[in-house]
N, C-alpha and C positions, 0 to 999 in steps of 0.2 A: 297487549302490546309488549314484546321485550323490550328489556332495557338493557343499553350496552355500555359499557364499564371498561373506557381504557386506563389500563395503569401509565400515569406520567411521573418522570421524571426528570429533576431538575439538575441543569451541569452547572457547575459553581464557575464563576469567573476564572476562578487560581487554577481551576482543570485546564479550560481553555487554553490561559496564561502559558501552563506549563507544557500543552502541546503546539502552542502556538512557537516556542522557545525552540522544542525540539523540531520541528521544521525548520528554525533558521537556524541550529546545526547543522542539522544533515544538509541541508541547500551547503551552507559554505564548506561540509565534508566534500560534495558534490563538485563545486569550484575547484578546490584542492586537489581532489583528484582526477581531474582532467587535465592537473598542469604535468603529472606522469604519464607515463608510457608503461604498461602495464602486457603489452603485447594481444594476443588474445582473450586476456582475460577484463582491456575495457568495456567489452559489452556487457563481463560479467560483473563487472566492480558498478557502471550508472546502471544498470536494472537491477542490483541488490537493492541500491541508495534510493530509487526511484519506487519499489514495490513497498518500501520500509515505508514512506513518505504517503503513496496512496491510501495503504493500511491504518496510515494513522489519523488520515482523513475520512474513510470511510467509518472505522470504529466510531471517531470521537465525534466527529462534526457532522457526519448523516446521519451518526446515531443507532449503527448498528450494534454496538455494546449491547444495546437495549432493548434487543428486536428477539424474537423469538424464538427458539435453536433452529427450528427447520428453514426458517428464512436466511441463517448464518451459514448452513451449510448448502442450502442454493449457492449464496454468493460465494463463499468460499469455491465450489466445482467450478462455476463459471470463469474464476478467474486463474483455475489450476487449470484447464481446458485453454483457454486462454496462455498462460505461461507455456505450455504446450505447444502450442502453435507458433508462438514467437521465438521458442527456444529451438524448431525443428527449421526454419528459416535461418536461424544463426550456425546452422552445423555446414551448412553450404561455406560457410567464410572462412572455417576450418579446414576445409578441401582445397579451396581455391588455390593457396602459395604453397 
């Protein structure tokens, strides 16, 4: 019979702490900059803030830090394919005025 051997690792409370923080920055960055007018560039200013915030839930708190390069660079294409798609819907709103 094999035997299989995952490596685990353990996230310290003060990691969470300190990504947990950095979330409720950028959220209130988030609030902040909605009270501007930024012209064309708010869809680029909430889905910089918004992609920053995913990333830092996916790394820390799905635990992809952790995960094994070729599984990082699955998710990584996916969501560059992904940015992709949503950033070629946003070029129509540049035309539009």
């Amino acid at each position: 019979m094999t035997e299989h051997h995952e490596e685990h690792h353990t996230v310290t409370y003060k990691l969470n702490s300190i990504i947990w923080g950095l979330l409720l920055v950028l959220t209130a960055i988030t609030v902040a900059a909605a009270q501007f007018d930024f012209g064309f560039l708010n869809v680029v200013v909430a889905m910089t803030i918004a992609t920053t915030k995913a990333g830092l839930v996916i790394l820390f708190f799905m635990h992809l830090k952790y995960e094994k390069p070729l599984f990082k660079i699955i998710v990584f294409i996916t969501f560059l394919l992904l940015a992709i798609a949503i950033g070629f819907t946003f070029f129509d709103l540049a035309y539009r005025n």
